[in-house]
C-alpha positions as CSV (number, residue, x, y, z in Angstrom):
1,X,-38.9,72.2,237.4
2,X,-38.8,70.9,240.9
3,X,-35.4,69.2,240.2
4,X,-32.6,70.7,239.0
5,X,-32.4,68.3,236.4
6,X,-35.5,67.6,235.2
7,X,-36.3,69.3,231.8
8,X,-38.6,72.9,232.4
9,X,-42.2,72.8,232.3
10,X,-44.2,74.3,229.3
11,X,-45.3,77.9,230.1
12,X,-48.8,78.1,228.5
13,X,-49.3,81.1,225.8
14,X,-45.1,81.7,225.7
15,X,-42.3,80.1,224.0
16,X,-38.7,80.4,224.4
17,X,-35.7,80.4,222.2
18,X,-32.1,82.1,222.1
19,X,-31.7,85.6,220.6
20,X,-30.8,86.6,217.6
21,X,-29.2,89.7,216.0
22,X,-32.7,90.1,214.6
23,X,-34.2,90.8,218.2
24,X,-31.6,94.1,219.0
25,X,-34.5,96.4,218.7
26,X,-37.4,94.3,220.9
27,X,-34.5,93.7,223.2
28,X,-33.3,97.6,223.5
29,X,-37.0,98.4,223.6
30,X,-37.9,95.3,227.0
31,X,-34.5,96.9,228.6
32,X,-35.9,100.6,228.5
33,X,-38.9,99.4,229.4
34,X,-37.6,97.3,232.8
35,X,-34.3,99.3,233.8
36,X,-33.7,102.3,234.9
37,X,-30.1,101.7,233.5
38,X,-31.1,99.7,230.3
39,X,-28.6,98.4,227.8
40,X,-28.5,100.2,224.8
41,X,-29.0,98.5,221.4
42,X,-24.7,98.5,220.8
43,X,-24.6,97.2,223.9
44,X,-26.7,94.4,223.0
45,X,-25.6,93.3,219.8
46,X,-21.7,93.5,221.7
47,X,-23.3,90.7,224.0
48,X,-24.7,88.7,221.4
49,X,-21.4,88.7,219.6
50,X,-19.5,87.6,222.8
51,X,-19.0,84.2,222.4
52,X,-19.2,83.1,226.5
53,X,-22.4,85.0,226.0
54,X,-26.4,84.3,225.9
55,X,-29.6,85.5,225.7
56,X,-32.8,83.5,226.5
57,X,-35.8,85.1,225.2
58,X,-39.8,84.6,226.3
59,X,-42.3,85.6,223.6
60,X,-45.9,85.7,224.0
61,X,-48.5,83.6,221.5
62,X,-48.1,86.1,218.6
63,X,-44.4,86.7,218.8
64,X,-44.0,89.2,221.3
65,X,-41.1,89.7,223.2
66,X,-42.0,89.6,227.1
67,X,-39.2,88.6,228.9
68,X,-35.1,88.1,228.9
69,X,-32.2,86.5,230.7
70,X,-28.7,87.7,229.7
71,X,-25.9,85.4,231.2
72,X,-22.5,84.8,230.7
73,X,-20.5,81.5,230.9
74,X,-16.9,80.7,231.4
75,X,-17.2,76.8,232.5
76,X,-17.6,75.7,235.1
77,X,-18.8,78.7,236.4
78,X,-22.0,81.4,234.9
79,X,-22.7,84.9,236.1
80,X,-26.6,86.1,235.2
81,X,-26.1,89.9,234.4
82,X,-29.9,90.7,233.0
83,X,-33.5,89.2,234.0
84,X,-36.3,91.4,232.9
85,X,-39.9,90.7,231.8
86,X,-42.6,93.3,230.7
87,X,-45.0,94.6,233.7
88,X,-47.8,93.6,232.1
89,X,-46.5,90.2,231.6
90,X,-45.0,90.0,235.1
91,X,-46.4,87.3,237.8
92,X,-47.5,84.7,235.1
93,X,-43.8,82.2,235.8
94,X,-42.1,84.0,233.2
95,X,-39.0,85.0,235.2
96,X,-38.8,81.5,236.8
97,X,-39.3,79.9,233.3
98,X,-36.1,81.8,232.0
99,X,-34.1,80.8,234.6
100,X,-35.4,77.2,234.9
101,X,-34.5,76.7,231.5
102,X,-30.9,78.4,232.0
103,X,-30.2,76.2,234.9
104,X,-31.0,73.0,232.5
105,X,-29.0,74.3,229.6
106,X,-25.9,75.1,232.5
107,X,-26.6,71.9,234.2
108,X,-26.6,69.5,231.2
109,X,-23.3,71.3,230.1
110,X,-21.8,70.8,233.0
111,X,-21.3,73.9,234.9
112,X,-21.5,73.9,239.0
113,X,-21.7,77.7,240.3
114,X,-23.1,80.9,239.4
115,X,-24.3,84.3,240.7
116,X,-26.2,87.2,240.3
117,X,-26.6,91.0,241.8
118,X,-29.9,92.1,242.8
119,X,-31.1,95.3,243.9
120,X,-31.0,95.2,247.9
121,X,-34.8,96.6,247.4
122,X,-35.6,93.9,244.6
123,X,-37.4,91.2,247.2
124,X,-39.7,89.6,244.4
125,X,-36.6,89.1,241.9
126,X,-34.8,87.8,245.3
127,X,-37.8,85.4,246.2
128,X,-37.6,84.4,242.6
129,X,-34.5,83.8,242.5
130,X,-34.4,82.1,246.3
131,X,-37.0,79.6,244.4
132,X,-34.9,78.7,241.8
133,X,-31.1,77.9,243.9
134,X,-29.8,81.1,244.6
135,X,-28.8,81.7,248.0
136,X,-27.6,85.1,249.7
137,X,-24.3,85.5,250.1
138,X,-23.1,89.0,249.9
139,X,-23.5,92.7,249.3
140,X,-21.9,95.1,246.7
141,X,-22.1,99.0,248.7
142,X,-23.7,101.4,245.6
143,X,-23.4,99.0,243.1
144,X,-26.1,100.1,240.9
145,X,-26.9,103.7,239.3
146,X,-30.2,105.4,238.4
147,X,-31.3,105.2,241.2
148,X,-27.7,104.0,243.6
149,X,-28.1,101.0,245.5
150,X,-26.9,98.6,247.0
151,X,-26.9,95.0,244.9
152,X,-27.4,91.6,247.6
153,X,-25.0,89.1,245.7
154,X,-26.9,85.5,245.4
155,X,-24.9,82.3,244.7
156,X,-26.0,78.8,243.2
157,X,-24.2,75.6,243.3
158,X,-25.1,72.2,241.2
159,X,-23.8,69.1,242.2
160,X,-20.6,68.2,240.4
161,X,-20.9,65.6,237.9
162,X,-19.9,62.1,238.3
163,X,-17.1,61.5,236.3
């Protein structure tokens, strides 16, 4: 997606769609597998119940689940709280089809700004999400656990539709 409002490309041998109850254990099972502070299954299903919640699933050819984005959405504005995708999956435009697809869903709804926390020692997730809009625009001191660091806050703005 080279503009933020053109519809994603197609990510050969994945599909996307939104999560269902019916995911909880893949999705417990992708967080232990990519955090060292994963969600826990009740944690998940809490999220999915939320209505200003979402969760963007990738799945491999075969129905495997490879990769998530967890966001939140309280219009006009979207936090991303989760973006993970399975190691051996990772490097292939997964993360960036996630949030390309986010960003058009956000977009064509309407909402302008978001952000995000990274891990201070996350640079591909921060090159990733540089690509995609997000700029640096802060830091949260010890923000995550397991093990502490510091998160860089990352901000993206849309243009505000004409009205």
């Amino acid at each position: 997606m080279s503009e933020r409002t053109a519809t994603p490309a197609p990510l050969s041998g994945y599909t996307f769609r939104p999560a269902t109850a019916d995911d909880l254990p893949a999705l417990a099972a992708l967080e232990a597998c990519c955090f060292g502070d994963p969600w826990s299954e009740a944690a998940l299903r809490e999220h999915l119940a939320c209505d200003c919640c979402r969760t963007l699933l990738c799945l491999a050819d075969g129905g495997c689940l490879v990769g998530e984005v967890l966001f939140r959405v309280v219009s006009p504005e979207w936090e991303i709280l989760r973006v993970a995708t399975l190691p051996a999956h990772r490097r292939r435009g997964i993360g960036r089809g996630l949030m390309e697809r986010v960003h058009a869903a956000l977009l064509s709804e309407g909402n302008t700004n978001g952000y995000l926390e990274v891990r201070a020692s996350g640079l591909p997730a921060q090159r990733l999400y540089a690509a995609v809009g997000y700029a640096e625009t802060g830091l949260r001191r010890r923000y995550y656990r397991h093990p502490t660091e510091d998160a860089v806050i990352m901000t993206c703005r849309f243009p505000r539709p004409e009205t």
